[in-house]
C-alpha positions in Angstrom: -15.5 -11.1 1.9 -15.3 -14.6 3.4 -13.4 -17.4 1.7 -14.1 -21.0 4.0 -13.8 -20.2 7.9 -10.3 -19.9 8.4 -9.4 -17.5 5.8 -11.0 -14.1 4.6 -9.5 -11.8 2.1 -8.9 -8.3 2.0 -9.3 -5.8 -0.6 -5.9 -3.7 -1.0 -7.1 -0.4 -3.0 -5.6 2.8 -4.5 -5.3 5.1 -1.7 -5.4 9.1 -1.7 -1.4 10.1 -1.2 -2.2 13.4 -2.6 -4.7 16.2 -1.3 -7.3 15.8 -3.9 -6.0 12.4 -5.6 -8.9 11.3 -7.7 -6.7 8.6 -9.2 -3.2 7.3 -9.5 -1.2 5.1 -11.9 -0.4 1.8 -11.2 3.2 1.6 -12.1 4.4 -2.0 -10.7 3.7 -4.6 -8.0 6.4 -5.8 -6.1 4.4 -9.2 -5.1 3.3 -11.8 -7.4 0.2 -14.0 -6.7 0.8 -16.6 -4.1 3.6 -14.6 -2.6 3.2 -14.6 1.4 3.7 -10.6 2.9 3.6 -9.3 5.9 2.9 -6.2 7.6 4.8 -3.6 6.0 6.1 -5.0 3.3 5.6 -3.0 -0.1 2.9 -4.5 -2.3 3.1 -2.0 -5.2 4.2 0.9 -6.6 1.7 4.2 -7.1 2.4 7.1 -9.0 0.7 10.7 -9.1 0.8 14.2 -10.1 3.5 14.8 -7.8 4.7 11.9 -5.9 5.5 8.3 -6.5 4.8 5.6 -3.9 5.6 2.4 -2.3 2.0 0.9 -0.7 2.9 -1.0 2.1 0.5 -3.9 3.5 -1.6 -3.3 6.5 -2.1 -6.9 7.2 0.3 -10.2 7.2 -1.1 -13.0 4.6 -0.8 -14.3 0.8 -1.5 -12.8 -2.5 -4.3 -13.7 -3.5 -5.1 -12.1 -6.8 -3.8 -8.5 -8.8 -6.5 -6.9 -9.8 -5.3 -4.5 -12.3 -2.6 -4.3 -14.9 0.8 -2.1 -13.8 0.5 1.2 -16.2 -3.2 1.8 -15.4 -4.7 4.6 -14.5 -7.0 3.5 -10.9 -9.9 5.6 -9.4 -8.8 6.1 -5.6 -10.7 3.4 -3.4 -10.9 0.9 -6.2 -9.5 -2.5 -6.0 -5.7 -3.0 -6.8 -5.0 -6.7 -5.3 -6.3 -9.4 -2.6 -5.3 -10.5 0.2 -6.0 -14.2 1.8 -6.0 -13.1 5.2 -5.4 -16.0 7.9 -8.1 -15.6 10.8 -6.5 -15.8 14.3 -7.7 -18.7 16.1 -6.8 -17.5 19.6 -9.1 -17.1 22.5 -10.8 -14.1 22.5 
């Protein structure tokens, strides 16, 4: 997904943290949109059957949009919340 040239943003979705996880509920997000995170820091919080999460961002950037509603039930691999990811502009 490509916003404008120096920006792209990044789907965030439920991940597996159990063997056999088909889904997990959304409990909170600990970001807001607009918020600026960086690598590591907990985006949101996941619950299932036996375990309850903080999901930590892989990537340094700014909310860009939530994508579900805290206290839903999300299939694993869908959508949970964007990220505007800057590009690096460096040499390469």
């Amino acid at each position: 997904m490509t916003e404008d040239g120096s920006a792209r943003l990044r789907e965030i979705v439920m991940p597996s943290v159990e063997v056999g996880m088909d889904a997990g509920r959304l409990v909170d997000f600990l970001v807001q949109v607009g918020d600026r995170v960086s690598v590591g820091q907990p985006l949101f919080t996941v619950e299932a059957e036996k375990v309850t999460l903080e999901i930590e961002s892989p990537v340094a950037g700014r909310v860009a949009e939530l994508c579900v509603s805290p206290g839903s039930e999300v299939a694993v691999g869908l959508p949970v919340l964007v990220l505007k990811v800057e590009q690096d502009t460096g040499a390469r």
